[in-house]
Backbone as XML, in Angstrom:
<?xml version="1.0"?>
<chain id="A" units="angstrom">
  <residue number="1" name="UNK">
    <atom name="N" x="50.383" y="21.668" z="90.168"/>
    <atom name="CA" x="51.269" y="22.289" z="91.156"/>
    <atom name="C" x="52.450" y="22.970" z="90.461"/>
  </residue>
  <residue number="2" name="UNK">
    <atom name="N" x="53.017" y="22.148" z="89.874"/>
    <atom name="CA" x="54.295" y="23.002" z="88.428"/>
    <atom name="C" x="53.935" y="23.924" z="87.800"/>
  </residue>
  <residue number="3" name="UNK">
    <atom name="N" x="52.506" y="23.563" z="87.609"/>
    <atom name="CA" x="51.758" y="25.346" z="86.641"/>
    <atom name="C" x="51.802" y="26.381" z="87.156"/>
  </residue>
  <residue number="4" name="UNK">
    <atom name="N" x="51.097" y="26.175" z="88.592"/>
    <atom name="CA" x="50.901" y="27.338" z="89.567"/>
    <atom name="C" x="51.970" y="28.004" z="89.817"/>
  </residue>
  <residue number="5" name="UNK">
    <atom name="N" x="53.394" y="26.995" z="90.139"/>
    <atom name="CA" x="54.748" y="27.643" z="90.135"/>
    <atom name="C" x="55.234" y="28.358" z="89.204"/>
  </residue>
  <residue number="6" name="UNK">
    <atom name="N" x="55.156" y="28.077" z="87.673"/>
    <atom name="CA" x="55.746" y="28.245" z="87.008"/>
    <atom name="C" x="55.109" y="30.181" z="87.032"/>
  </residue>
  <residue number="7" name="UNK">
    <atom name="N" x="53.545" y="29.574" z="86.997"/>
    <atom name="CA" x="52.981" y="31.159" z="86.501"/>
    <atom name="C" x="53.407" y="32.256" z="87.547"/>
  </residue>
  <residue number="8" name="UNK">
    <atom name="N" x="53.559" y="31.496" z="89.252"/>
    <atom name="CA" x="53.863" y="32.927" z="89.990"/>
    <atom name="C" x="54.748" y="33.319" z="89.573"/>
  </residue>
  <residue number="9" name="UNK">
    <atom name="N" x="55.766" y="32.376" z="89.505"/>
    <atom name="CA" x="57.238" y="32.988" z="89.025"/>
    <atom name="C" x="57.255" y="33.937" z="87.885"/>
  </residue>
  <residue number="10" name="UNK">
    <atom name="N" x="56.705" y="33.616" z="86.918"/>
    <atom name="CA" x="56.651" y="34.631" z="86.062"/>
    <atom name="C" x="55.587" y="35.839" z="86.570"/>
  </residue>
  <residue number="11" name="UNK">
    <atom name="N" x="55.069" y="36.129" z="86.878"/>
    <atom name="CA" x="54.516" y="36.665" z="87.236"/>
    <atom name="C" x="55.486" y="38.000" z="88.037"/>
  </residue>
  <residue number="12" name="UNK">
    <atom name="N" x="56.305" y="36.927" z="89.386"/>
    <atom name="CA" x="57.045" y="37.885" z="90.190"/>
    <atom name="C" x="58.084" y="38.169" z="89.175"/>
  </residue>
  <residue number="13" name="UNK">
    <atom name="N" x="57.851" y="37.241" z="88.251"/>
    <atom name="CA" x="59.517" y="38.217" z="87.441"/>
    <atom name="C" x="58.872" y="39.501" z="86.553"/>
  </residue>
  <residue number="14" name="UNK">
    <atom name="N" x="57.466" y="39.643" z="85.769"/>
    <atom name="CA" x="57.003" y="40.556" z="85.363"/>
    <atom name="C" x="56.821" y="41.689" z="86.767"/>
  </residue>
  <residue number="15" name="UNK">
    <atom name="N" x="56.400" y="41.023" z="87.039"/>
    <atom name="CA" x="55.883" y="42.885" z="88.102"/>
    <atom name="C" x="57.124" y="43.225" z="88.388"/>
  </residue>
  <residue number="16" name="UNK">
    <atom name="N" x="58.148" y="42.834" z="88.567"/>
    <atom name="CA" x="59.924" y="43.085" z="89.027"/>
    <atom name="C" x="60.169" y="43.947" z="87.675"/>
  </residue>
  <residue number="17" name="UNK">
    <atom name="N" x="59.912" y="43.339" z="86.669"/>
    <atom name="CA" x="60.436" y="43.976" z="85.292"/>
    <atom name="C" x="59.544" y="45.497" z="85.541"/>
  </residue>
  <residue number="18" name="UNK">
    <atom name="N" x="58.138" y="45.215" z="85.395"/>
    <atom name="CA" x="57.692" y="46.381" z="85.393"/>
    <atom name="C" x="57.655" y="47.420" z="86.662"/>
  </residue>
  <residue number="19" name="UNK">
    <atom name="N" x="57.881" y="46.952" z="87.858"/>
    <atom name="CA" x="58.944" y="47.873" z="89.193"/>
    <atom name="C" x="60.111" y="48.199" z="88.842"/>
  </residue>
  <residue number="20" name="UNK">
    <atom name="N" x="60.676" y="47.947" z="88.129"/>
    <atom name="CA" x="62.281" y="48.582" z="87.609"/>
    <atom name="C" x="61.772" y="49.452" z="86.501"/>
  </residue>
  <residue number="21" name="UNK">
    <atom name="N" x="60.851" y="49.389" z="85.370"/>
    <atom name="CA" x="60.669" y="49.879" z="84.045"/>
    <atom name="C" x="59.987" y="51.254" z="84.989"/>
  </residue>
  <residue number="22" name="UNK">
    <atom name="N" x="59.253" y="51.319" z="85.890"/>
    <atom name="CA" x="58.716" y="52.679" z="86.109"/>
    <atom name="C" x="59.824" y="53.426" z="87.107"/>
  </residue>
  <residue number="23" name="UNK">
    <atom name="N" x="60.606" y="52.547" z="88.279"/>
    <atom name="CA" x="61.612" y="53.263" z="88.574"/>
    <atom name="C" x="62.271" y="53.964" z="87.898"/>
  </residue>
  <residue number="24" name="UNK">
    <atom name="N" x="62.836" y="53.405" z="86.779"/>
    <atom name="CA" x="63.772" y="53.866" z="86.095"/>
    <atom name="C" x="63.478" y="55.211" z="85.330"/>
  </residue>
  <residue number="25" name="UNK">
    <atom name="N" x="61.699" y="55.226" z="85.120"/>
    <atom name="CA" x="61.278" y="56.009" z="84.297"/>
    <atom name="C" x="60.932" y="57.205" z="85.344"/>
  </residue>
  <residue number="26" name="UNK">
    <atom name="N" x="60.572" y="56.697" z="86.751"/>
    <atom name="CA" x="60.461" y="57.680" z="87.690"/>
    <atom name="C" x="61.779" y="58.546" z="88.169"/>
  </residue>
  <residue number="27" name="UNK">
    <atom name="N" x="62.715" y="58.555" z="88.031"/>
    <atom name="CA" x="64.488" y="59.099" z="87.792"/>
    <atom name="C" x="64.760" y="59.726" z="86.895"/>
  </residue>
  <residue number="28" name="UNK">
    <atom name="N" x="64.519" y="59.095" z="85.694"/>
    <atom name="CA" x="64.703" y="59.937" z="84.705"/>
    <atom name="C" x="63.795" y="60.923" z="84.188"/>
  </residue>
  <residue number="29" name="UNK">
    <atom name="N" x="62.250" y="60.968" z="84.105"/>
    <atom name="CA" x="61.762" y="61.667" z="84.384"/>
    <atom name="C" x="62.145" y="63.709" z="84.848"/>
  </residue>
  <residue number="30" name="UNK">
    <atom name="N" x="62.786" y="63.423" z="86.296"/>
    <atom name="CA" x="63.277" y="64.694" z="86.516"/>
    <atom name="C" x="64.557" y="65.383" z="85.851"/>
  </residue>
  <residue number="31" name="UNK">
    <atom name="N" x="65.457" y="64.832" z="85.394"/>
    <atom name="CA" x="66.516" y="65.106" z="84.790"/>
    <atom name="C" x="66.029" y="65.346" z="83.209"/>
  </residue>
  <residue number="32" name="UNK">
    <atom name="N" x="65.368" y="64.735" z="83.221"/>
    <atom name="CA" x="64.767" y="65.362" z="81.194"/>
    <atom name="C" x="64.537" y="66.687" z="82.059"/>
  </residue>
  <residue number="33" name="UNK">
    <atom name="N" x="63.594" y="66.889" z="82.926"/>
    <atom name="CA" x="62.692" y="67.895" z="82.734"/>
    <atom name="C" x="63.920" y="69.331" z="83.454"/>
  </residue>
  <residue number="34" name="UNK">
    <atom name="N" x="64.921" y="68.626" z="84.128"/>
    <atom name="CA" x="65.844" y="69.504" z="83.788"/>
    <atom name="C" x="66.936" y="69.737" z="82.923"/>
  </residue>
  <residue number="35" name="UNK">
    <atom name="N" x="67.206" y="68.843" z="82.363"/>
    <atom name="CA" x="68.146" y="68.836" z="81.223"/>
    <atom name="C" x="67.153" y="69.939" z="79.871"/>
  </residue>
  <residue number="36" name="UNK">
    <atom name="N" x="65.827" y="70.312" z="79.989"/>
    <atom name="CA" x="65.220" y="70.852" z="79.443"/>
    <atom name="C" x="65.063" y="71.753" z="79.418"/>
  </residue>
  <residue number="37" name="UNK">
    <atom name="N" x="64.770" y="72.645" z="80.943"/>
    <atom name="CA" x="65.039" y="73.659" z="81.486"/>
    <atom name="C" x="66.853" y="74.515" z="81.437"/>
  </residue>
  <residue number="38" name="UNK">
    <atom name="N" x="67.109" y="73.451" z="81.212"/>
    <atom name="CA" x="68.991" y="73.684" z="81.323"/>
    <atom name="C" x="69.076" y="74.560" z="79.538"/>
  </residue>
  <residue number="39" name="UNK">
    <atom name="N" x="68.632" y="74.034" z="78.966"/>
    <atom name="CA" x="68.785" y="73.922" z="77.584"/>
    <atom name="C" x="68.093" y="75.762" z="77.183"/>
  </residue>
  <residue number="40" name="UNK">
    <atom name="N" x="66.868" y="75.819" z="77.630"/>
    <atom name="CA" x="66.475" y="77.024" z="77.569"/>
    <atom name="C" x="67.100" y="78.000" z="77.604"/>
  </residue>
  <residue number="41" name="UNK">
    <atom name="N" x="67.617" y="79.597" z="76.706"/>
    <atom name="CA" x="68.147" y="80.144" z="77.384"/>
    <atom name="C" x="67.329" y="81.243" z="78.248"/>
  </residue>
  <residue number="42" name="UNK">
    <atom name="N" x="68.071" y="81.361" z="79.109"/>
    <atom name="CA" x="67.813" y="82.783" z="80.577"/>
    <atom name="C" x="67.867" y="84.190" z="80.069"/>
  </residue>
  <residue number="43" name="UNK">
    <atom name="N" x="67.360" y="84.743" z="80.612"/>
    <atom name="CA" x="67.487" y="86.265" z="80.497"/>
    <atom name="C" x="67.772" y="86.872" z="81.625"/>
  </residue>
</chain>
């Protein structure tokens, strides 16, 4: 019964880690791709 606990928990704490690790990557994401575009120059 302590095992089973122990593993969901980790478990909900990994998928949490990795729901924040792609949020974070889903945000930043657009700002590279304009900070990139920014960088280019215009004509």
């Amino acid at each position: 019964m302590a095992w089973n606990n122990a593993i969901s928990r980790l478990a909900n704490t990994s998928r949490r880690k990795v729901l924040a690790a792609t949020l974070m990557y889903a945000i930043s994401l657009p700002f590279a791709s304009l900070r990139r575009l920014a960088k280019k120059p215009r004509f």
